[in-house]
N, C-alpha and C positions, 0 to 999 in steps of 0.2 A: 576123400570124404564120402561118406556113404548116405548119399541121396534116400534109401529107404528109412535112416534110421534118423539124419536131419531134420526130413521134409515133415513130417508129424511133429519134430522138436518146435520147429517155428510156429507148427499150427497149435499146439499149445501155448506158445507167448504171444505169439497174434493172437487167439481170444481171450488170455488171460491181460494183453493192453486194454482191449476193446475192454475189457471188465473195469478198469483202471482207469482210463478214460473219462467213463460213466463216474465216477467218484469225484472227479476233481472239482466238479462248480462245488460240492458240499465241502472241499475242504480249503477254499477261497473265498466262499461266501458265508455267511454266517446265520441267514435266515433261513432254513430250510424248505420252509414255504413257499418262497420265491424259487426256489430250486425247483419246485416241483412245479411250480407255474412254467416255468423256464422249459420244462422236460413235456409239460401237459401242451405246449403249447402248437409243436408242429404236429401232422396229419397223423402218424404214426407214433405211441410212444419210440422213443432211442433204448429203453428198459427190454422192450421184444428183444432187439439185437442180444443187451447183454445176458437175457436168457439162456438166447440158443448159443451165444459166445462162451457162455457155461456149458453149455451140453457139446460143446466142439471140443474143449478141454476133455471131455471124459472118453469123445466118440475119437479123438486125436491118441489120446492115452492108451485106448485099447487097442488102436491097432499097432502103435508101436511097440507095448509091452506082448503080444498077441495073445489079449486076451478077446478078442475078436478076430476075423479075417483079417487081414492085411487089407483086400482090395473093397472089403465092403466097408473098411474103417475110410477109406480113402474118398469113394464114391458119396458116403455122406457126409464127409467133410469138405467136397468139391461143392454139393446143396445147399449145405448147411453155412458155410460159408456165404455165395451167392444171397441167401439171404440176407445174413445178416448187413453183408454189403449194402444190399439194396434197401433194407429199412433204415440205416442210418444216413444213408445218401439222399432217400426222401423226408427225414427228417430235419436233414440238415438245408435242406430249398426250401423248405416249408415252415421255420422258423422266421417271426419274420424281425428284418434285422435290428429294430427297435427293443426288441423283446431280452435280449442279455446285456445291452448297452445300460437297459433300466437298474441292472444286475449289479453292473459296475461302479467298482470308486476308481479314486487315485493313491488309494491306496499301495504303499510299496511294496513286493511281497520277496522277490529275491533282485534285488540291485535296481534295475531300472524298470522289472517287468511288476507291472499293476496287475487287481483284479481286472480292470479294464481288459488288459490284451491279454488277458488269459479266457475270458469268458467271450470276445469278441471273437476268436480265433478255433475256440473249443470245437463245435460243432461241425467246424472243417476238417481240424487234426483226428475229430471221431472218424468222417467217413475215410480219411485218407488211412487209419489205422486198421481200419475195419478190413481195408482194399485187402490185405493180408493174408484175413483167414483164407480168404481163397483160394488167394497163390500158392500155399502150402497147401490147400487140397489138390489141387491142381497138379504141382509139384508133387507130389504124393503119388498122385497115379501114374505119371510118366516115370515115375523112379520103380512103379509097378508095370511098366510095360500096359498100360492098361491102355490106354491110346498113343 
């Protein structure tokens, strides 16, 4: 397996989840109002992350196809990453847990999983998904000899 040509691959589907992610209460829930209350409500929009989870797709992109440096595609995707990490880890403590329960039915949406545990659960599986971007950064530069 070639680590150079991998480790950018994942850092493209790590931010392209982290983008995916961000979508789910809208397509569970039906109000989108409430979505956005739900999104407005910890310290930090979770939207910042899928921003720059956008911009790590194109920063991920060019350094594998090179149309960038290799090692400066990687250095800001090891940043850029880190980021995003960190704003959706402070959004996800700073939600508080009342706040998507309100969101919830019982409704059933695939067998036994409700909007309930999808929306309960969401804002965890963000930052756990988020963790990503950065291990492909990370990953990225060790496959470039960079540290």
């Amino acid at each position: 397996m070639d680590s150079r040509r991998a480790a950018p691959q994942l850092g493209i589907v790590a931010s392209s989840l982290v983008v995916a992610v961000l979508v789910v209460p809208y397509l569970v829930v039906s109000d989108g109002a409430a979505v956005s209350s739900y999104y407005g409500s910890g310290t930090p929009t979770p939207w910042a992350a899928g921003l720059m989870a956008l911009a790590g797709i194109i920063i991920f992109a060019a350094g594998l196809k090179d149309r960038t440096d290799p090692e400066t595609a990687a250095g800001a995707g090891v940043g850029l990453g880190f980021v995003v990490f960190l704003i959706a880890l402070l959004w996800a403590v700073t939600v508080p847990a009342e706040v998507p329960l309100q969101l919830a039915t019982d409704d059933p949406l695939f067998g036994p999983l409700t909007t309930g545990t999808v929306l309960e659960y969401h804002r965890w599986v963000l930052a756990a998904v988020s963790v990503l971007v950065p291990a492909a950064g990370v990953w990225y530069a060790r496959a470039l000899r960079l540290f």
